[in-house]
C-alpha positions as CSV (number, residue, x, y, z in Angstrom):
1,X,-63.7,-18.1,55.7
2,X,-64.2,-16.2,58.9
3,X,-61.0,-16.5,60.8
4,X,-62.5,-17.6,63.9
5,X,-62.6,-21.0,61.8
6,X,-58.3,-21.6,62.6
7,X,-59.0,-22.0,66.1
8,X,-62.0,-24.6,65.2
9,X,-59.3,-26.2,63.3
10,X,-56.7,-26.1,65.5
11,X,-59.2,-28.2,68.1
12,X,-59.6,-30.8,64.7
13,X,-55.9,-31.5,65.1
14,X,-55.1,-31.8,68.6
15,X,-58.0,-34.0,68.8
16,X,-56.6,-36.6,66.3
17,X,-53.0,-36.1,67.8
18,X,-54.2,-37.0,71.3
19,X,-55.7,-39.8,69.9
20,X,-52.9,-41.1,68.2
21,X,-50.5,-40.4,70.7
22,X,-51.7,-43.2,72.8
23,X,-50.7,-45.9,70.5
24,X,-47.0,-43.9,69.8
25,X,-44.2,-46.4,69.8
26,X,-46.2,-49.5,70.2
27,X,-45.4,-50.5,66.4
28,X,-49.1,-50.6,65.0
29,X,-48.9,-48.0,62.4
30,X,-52.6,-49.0,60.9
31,X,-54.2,-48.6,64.3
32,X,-52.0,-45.3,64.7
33,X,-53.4,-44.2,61.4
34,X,-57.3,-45.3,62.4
35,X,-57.7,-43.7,65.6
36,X,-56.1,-40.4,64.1
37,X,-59.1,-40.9,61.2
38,X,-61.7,-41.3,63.6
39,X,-60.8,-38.3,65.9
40,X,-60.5,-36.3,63.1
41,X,-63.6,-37.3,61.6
42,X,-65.7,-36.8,64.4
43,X,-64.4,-33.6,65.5
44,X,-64.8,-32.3,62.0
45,X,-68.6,-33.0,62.4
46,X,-68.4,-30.0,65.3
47,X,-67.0,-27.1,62.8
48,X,-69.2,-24.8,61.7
49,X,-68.7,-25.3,58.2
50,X,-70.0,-26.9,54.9
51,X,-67.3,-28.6,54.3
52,X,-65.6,-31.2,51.5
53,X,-62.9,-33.4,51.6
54,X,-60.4,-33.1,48.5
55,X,-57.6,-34.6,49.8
56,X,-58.0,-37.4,52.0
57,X,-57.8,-41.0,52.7
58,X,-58.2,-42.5,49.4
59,X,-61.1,-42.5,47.5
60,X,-64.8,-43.9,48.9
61,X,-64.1,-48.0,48.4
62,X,-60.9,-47.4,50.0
63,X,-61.5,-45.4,53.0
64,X,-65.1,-45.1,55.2
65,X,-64.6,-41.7,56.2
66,X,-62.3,-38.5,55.7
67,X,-62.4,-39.7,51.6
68,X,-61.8,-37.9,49.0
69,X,-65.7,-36.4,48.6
70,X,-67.0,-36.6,51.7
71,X,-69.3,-34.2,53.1
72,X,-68.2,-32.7,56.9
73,X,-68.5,-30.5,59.0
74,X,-71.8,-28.9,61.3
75,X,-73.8,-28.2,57.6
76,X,-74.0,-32.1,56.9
77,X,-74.7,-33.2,60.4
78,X,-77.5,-31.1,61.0
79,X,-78.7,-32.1,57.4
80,X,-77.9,-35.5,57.9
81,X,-75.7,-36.0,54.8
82,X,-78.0,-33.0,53.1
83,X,-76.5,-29.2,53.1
84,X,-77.1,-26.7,54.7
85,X,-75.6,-23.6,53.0
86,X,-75.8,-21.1,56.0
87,X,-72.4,-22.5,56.8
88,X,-69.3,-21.2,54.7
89,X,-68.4,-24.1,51.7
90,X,-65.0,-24.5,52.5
91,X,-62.3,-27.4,50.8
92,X,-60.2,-29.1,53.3
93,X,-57.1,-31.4,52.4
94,X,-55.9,-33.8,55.5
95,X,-53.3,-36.1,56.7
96,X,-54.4,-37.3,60.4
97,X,-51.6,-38.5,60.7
98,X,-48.1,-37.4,59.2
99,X,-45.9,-39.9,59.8
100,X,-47.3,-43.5,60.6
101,X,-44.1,-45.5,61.4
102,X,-42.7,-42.3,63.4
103,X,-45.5,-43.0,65.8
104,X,-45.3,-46.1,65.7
105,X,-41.9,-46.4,66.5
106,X,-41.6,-43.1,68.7
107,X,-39.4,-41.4,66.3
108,X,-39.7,-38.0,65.9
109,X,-41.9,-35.5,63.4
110,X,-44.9,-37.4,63.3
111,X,-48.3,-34.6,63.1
112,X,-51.8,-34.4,62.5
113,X,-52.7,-32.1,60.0
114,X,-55.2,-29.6,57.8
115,X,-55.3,-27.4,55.3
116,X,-58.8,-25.8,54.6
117,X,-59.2,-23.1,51.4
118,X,-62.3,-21.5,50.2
119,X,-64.4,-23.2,47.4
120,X,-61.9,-24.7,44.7
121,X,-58.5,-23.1,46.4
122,X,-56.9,-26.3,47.0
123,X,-55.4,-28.5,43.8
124,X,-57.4,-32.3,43.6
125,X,-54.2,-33.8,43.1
126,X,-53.7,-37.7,42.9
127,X,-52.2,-39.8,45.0
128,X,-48.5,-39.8,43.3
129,X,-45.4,-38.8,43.3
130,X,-44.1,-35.3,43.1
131,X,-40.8,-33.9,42.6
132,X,-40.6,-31.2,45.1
133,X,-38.3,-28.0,45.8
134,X,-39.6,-26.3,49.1
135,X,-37.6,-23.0,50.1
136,X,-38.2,-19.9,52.6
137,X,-39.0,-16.5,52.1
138,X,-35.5,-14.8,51.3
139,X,-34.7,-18.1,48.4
140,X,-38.0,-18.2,46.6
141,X,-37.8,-16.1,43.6
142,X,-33.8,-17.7,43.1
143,X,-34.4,-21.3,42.9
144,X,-36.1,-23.7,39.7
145,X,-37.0,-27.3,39.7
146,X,-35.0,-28.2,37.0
147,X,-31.7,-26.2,37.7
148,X,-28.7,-28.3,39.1
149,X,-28.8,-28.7,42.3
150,X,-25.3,-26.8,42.9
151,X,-27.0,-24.1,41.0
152,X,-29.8,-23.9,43.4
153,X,-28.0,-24.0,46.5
154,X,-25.5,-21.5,45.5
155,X,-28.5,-19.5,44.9
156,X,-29.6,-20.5,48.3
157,X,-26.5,-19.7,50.3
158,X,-26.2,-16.0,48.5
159,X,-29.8,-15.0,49.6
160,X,-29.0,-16.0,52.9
161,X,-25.3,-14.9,52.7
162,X,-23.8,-17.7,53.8
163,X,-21.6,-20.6,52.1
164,X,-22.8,-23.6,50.3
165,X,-21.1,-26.0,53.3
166,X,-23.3,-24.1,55.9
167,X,-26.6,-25.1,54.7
168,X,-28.8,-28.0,55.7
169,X,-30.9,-29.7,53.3
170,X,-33.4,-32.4,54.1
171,X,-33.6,-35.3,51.9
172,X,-36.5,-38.6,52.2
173,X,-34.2,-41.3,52.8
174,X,-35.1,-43.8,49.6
175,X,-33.7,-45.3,46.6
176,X,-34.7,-43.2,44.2
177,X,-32.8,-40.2,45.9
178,X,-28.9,-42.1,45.2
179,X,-28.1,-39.2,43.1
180,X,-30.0,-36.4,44.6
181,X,-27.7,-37.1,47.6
182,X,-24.6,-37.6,46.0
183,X,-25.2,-34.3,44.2
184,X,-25.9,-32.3,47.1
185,X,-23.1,-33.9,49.2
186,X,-20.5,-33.1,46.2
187,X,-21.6,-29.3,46.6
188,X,-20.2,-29.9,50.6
189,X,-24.0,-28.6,51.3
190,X,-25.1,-31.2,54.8
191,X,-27.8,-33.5,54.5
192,X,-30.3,-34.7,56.8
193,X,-31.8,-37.9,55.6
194,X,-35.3,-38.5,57.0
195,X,-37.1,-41.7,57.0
196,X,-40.9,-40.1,56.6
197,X,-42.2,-36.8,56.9
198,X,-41.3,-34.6,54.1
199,X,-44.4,-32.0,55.0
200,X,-43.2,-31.2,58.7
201,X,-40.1,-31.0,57.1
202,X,-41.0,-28.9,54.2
203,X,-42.8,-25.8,56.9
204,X,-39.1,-26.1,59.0
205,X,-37.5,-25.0,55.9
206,X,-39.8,-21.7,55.6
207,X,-39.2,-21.1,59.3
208,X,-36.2,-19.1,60.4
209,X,-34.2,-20.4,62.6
210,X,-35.2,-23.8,62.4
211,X,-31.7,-25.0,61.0
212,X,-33.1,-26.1,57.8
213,X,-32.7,-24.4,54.4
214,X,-35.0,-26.8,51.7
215,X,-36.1,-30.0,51.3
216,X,-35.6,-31.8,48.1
217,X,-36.6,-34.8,46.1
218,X,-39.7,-36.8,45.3
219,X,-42.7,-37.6,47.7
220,X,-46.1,-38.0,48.2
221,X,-48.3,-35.5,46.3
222,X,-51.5,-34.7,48.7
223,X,-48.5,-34.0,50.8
224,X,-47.5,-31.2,48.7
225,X,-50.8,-29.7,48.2
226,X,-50.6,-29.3,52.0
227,X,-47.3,-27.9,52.0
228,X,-48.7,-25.5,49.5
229,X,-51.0,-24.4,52.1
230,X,-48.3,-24.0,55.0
231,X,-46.6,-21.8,52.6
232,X,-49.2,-19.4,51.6
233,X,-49.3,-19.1,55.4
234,X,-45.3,-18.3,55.6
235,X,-44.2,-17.0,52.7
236,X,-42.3,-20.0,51.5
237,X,-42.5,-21.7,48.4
238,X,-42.9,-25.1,46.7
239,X,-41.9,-26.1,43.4
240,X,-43.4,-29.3,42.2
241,X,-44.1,-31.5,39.3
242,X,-46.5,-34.6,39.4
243,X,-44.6,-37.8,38.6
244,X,-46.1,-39.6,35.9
245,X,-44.6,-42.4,34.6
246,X,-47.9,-44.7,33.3
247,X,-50.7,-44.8,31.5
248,X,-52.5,-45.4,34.4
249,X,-51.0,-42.4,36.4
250,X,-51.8,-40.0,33.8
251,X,-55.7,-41.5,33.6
252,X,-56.1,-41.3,37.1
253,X,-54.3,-37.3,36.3
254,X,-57.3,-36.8,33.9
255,X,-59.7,-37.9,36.0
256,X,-58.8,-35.5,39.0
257,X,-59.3,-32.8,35.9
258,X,-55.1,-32.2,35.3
259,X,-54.3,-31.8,31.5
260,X,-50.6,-31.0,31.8
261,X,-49.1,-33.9,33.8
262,X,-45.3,-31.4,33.3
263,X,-47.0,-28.3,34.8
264,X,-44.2,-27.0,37.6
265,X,-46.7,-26.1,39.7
266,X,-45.9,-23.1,42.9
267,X,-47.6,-22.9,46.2
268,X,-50.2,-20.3,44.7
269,X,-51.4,-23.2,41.9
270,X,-51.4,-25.7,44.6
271,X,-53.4,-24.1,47.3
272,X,-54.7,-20.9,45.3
273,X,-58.0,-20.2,47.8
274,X,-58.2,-16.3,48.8
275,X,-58.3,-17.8,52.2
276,X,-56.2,-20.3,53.5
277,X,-55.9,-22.0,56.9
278,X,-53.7,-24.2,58.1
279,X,-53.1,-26.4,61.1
280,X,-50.7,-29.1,62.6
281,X,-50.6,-30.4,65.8
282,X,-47.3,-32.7,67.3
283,X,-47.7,-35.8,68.2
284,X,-43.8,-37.0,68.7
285,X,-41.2,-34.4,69.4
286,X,-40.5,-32.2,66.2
287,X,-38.3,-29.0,65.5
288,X,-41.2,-26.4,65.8
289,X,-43.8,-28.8,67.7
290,X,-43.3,-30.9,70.8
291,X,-45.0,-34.2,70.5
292,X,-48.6,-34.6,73.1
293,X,-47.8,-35.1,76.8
294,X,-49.5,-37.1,79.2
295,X,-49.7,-36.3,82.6
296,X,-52.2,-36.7,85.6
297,X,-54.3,-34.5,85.2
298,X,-54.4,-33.4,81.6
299,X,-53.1,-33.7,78.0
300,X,-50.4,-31.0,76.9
301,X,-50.2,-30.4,72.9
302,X,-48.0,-28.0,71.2
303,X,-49.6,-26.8,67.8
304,X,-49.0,-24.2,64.6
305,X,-51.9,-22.6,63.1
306,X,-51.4,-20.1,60.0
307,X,-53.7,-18.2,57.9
308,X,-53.9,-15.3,55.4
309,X,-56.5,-13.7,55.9
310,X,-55.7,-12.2,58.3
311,X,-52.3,-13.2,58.1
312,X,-51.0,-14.6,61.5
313,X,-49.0,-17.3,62.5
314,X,-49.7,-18.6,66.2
315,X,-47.5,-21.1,68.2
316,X,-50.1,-22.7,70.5
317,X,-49.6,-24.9,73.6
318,X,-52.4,-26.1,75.0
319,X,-53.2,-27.7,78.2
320,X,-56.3,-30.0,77.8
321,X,-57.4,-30.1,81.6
322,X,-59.0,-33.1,83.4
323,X,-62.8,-31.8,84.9
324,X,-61.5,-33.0,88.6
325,X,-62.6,-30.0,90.6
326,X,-58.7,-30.4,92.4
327,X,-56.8,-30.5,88.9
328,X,-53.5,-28.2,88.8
329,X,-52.8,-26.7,86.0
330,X,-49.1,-26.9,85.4
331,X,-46.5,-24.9,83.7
């Protein structure tokens, strides 16, 4: 992929933030979640790509656009559903919007968001569970998915020389997570319980200086696939196992072409493209990304886009000004 394509990207998700944005705390999260599909959608029609959905809304029946199959990007417009293979053939995974009820509510952490990979680099993975381990840089070669939890945060807190008690772990605040917390709490390691967003979550724990040292438990797997992504981008890792606990999940495995449903499966199995690109935008206040701002005469958005090749990692804020010939531009 040419890595002019992270800044094509990067327009993809501020597009589907801004959109969202304007229905942020008005407790709609379906119509939060549809104008974040159709921003997206559209704007993806722009890229210069041939491009395919592998990780999207749902599959066609559920979802008229961004599905799992769909053709986008400039190649399919121009063809008018054909291909045209002068453009790159990239896979892209998406979440428009990370986060539904913390837009709708105004809470924070909610993003748009997309992972793109060369032909085949990003896992089909179903829409289930995952048990998921996501570390940074200096814990990743210390840490397994099936150690003990005091195990792998003493392991944590010696890579990053610092006690068990001092680190901060972020947990999905559910049921099925009773004893993940009460083992983490009886190591005296802090928690921070979130209601949604384990993916914003999981690329603060692979930034230093964030305040947060890994995320733990089970969520969403598309959601992993593009936390893979993020950390090809930074160095992190993921450790993750599919959750399959029926017949049915382990058909639906099979048909996404996954033979072992117990694989543990690392950021480079999830999102194993030569060249990765990733993109978020905020659209509520977040640790690393400030939510979209309104203001006369423009649209402010504060963004992360990462890639491999080459690698880079840029912090963007953007100022999206009106076309008044007296707008100011302000800091």
């Amino acid at each position: 992929m040419d890595s002019d394509l992270s800044l094509e990207f990067l327009r993809v998700v501020e597009q589907a933030a801004i959109a969202c944005a304007h229905t942020m705390g008005q407790g709609d999260r379906h119509r939060s979640d549809q104008v974040a599909v159709e921003a997206m959608r559209r704007e993806m029609d722009s890229v210069a790509i041939d491009g395919t959905i592998v990780i999207g809304e749902g599959e066609r029946d559920e979802a008229p656009m961004l599905y799992i199959g769909e053709k986008v990007g400039l190649a399919n417009a121009r063809a008018g559903g054909g291909a045209d293979r002068g453009f790159p053939q990239v896979d892209i995974a998406v979440d428009p919007l990370e986060g539904t009820n913390l837009c709708a509510t105004g809470s924070p952490d909610a993003i748009a968001v997309l992972a793109a990979s060369t032909r085949n680099g990003l896992l089909h993975a179903p829409d289930l569970y995952m048990e998921k381990l996501v570390v940074g840089p200096s814990s990743k070669d210390v840490v397994e998915l099936d150690a003990p939890v005091a195990d792998n945060l003493q392991a944590i807190a010696r890579r990053l020389d610092r006690r068990v008690q001092d680190l901060v772990v972020i947990v999905l605040d559910r049921e099925r997570h009773a004893q993940l917390i009460a083992d983490i709490r009886a190591t005296g390691a802090r928690i921070r319980l979130i209601s949604d967003g384990d993916l914003s979550a999981g690329i603060a724990a692979a930034v230093a200086g964030s305040g947060v040292h890994a995320v733990m438990g089970t969520g969403g797997a598309p959601e992993g696939v593009l936390a893979a992504a993020a950390m090809r981008c930074l160095n992190g890792e993921i450790l993750a196992r599919l959750v399959v606990s029926k017949p049915e999940h382990e058909e639906r495995c099979h048909a996404m072409g996954i033979r072992d449903t117990r694989r543990v499966y690392r950021s480079t199995d999830l999102a194993s493209g030569d060249s990765i690109i990733f993109a978020a935008s905020g659209v509520t206040d977040g640790a690393l990304m400030r939510g979209v701002r309104f203001f006369g005469d423009g649209i402010r958005t504060s963004s992360l886009v990462m890639q491999t090749r080459p690698h880079r990692v840029r912090f963007i804020d953007s100022i999206h000004v009106d076309s008044r010939p007296d707008v100011k531009v302000r800091f």
